[in-house]
C-alpha angles and dihedrals in degrees: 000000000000114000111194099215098175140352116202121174096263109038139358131228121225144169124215121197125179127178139202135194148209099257102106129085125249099192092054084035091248101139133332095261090231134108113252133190126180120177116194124182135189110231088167125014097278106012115106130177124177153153130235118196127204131196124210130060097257099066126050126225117250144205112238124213133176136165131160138122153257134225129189102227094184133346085268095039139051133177120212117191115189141187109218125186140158116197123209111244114216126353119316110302086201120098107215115204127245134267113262128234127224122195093172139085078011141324118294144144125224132190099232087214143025095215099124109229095231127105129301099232126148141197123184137179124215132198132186160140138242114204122197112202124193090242095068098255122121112222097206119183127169138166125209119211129188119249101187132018110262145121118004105296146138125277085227136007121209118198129185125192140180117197127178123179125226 
């Protein structure tokens, strides 16, 4: 939910909430099975901090930051570009496994996973349009690209939207 708290002539001030909750699966990584809340809030027209918190012992919480920008292309079109990251708070809350250890055919050692032990820190860009149609409706498309390597994600995400305002 998005809650307008003032509106001045040169900027507004906004607070954004979203809230998860525990209906996915882990074990079919659906979902992490933990509550999760995150609050933004727009302290500039395009300058967004944050905080996500995460219960449960296996995710950390993170600091959210975005900036970016809008520009108004044509009276019926605008292009926003944004800078999105969440940054891990405290050291790693997952627990990797050990390595295991093979005595037959013959001695080895094997990293029971590839999961790297660094932070979980991630920077993405986003790029997208804003079309105005005649009829009242918004056409709004975006993409999402990573900018670092970090956590399981997409190499792109495509999003679609209709709006219409009452």
């Amino acid at each position: 939910m998005k809650f307008a708290l003032a509106e001045y002539e040169s900027a507004q001030l906004a607070m954004l909430g979203e809230a998860c909750f525990a209906t996915g699966s882990k074990e079919n990584f659906l979902g992490s099975g933990d509550f999760a809340f995150r609050g933004l809030g727009d302290f500039s027209p395009h300058a967004n901090v944050g905080y996500l918190y995460r219960a449960g012992d296996q995710q950390n919480d993170a600091v959210l930051a975005t900036a970016g920008f809008d520009q108004v292309i044509a009276s019926w079109a605008t292009l926003a570009v944004d800078l999105i990251s969440r940054f891990q708070t405290g050291d790693r809350s997952l627990d990797l496994p050990d390595p295991v250890l093979v005595e037959e055919p013959f001695l080895r050692l094997i990293d029971a996973t590839t999961i790297p032990d660094t932070r979980d820190d991630i920077i993405d860009g986003s790029i997208g349009f804003k079309f105005a149609t005649p009829s009242g409706f918004t056409l709004i498309v975006n993409s999402i690209w990573p900018l670092n390597r970090g956590g399981v994600r997409s190499n792109v995400v495509l999003t679609a939207g209709l709006e219409y305002n009452l």
